[in-house]
C-alpha positions in Angstrom: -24.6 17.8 -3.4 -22.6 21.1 -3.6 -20.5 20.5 -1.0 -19.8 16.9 -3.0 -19.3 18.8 -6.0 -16.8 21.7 -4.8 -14.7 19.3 -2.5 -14.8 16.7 -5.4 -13.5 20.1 -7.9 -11.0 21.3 -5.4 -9.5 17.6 -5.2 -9.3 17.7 -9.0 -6.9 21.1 -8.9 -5.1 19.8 -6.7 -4.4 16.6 -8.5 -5.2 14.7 -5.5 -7.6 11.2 -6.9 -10.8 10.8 -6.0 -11.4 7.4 -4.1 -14.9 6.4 -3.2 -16.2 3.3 -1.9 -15.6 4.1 1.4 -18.4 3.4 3.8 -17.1 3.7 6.8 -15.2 0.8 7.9 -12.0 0.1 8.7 -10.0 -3.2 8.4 -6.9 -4.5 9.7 -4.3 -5.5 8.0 -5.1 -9.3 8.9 -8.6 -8.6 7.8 -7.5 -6.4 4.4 -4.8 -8.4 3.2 -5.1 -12.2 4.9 -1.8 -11.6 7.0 -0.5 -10.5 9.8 3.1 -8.2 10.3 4.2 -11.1 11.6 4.0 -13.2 8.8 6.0 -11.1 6.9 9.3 -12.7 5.6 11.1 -9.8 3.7 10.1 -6.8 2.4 11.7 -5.2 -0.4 11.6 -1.4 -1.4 11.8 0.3 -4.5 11.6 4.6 -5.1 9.2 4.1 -7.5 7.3 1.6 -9.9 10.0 2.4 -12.8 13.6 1.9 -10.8 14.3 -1.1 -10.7 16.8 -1.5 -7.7 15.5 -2.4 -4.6 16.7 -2.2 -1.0 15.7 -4.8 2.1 14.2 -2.9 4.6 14.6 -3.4 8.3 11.9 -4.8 11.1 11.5 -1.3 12.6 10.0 -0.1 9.3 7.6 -3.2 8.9 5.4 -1.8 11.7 4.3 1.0 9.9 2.3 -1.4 7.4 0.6 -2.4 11.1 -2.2 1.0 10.1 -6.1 0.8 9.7 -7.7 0.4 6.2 -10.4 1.7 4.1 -11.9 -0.3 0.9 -11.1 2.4 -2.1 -11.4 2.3 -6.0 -8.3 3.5 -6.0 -7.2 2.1 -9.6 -3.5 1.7 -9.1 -2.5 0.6 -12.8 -3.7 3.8 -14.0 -2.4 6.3 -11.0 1.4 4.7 -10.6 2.2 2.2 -13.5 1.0 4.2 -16.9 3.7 3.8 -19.5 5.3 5.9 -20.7 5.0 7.8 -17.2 2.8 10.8 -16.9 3.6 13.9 -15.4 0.4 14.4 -14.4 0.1 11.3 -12.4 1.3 10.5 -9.1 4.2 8.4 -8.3 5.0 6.0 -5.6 7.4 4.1 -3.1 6.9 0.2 -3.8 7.2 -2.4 -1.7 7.8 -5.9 -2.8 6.4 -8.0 0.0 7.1 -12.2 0.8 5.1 -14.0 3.7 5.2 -17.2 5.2 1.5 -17.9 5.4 0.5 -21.4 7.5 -2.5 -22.7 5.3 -3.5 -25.9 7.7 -3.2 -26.3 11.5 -4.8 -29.6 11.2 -2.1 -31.3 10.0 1.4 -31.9 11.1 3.9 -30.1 10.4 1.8 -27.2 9.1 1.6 -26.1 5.7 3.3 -23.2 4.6 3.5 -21.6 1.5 5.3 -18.0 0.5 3.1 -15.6 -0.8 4.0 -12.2 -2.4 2.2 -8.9 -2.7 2.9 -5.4 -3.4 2.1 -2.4 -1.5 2.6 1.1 -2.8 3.3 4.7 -0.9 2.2 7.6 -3.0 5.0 10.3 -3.1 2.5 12.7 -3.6 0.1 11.8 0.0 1.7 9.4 1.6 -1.5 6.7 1.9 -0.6 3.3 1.2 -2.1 1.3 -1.1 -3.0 -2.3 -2.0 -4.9 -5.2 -4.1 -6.3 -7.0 -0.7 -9.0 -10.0 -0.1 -11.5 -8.0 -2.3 -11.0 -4.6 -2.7 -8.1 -1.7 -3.3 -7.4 -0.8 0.2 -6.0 3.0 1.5 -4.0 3.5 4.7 -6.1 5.3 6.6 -3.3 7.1 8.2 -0.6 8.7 6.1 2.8 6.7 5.8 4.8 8.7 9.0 8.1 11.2 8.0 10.1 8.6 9.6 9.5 6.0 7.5 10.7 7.9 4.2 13.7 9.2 6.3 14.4 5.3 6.5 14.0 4.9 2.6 16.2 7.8 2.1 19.0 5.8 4.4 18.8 2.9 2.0 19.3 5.1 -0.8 
C-alpha cells in the first residue's frame, strides 16, 4: 500500500496520469481495435487535437501502430481535448485513421465498409492511445524517436 501510495504521489509531481485497469494482458492491435495494419486505408496526422491541418503519412510509419496493448482508464476527453486548453494537461499527436474492414466472407463479392478511428500520441510519453472494442487502450511500448522525426518531415 505505501509503495502504491508513493509511486502513485511521485506520478502526480510529475504530471504523468495515473492509468489503472491493467491486469496484465496484452492485446494486439487486431484483438484491441478489430483491425489489422493491413486494413488500414490512410492515415492522417495532426500535431495536436487543436490544429487543424493534417498531413498523410506514409506506409513506413503505419507499422509503428503494429505494438502490444494494455486496457487503461485513460480518459482521453479530459487529458487532450479540454477546451479552452490547459496548461497543466498533456497534449498529443493525432491520427485520423480510415480502414477498409471486409464484414462478410460468406457472400460474394465481400462486404466492405470504411471505418474511421482516432489514435492519439502523447507529446508528453509517447504511449498511444485509443477508444478500442471495449476499453481505452495504452501502447505498451512508447511511440519510437523515429516516428516523430517523420511527423516533424511532414511539418
Amino acid at each position: 500500500m505505501k509503495i502504491f501510495f508513493i509511486s502513485s504521489f511521485i506520478a502526480a509531481i510529475n504530471g504523468m496520469p495515473l492509468t489503472g485497469c491493467n491486469n496484465g494482458e496484452t492485446y494486439s492491435l487486431k484483438e484491441a481495435s478489430g483491425f489489422e495494419i493491413s486494413n488500414i486505408e490512410s492515415i492522417i496526422v495532426s500535431v495536436s487535437v487543436y490544429q487543424s491541418a493534417a498531413w498523410a503519412i506514409s506506409e513506413e510509419a503505419i507499422s509503428y501502430l503494429e505494438n502490444k496493448y494494455i486496457k487503461t482508464d485513460f480518459n482521453i476527453d479530459e487529458e487532450f481535448m479540454a477546451w479552452p486548453p490547459i496548461t497543466a494537461k498533456d497534449h498529443a499527436y493525432v491520427l485520423h485513421i480510415e480502414t477498409d474492414i471486409v464484414y462478410s466472407l460468406d457472400v460474394y463479392p465481400p462486404v466492405t465498409s470504411n471505418y474511421y478511428t482516432t489514435f492519439f500520441i502523447s507529446h508528453s510519453s509517447r504511449y498511444t492511445y485509443f477508444l478500442g472494442i471495449d476499453s481505452c487502450y495504452r501502447s505498451l511500448s512508447k511511440m519510437p524517436e523515429r516516428f516523430i522525426l517523420f511527423k516533424n518531415q511532414w511539418n
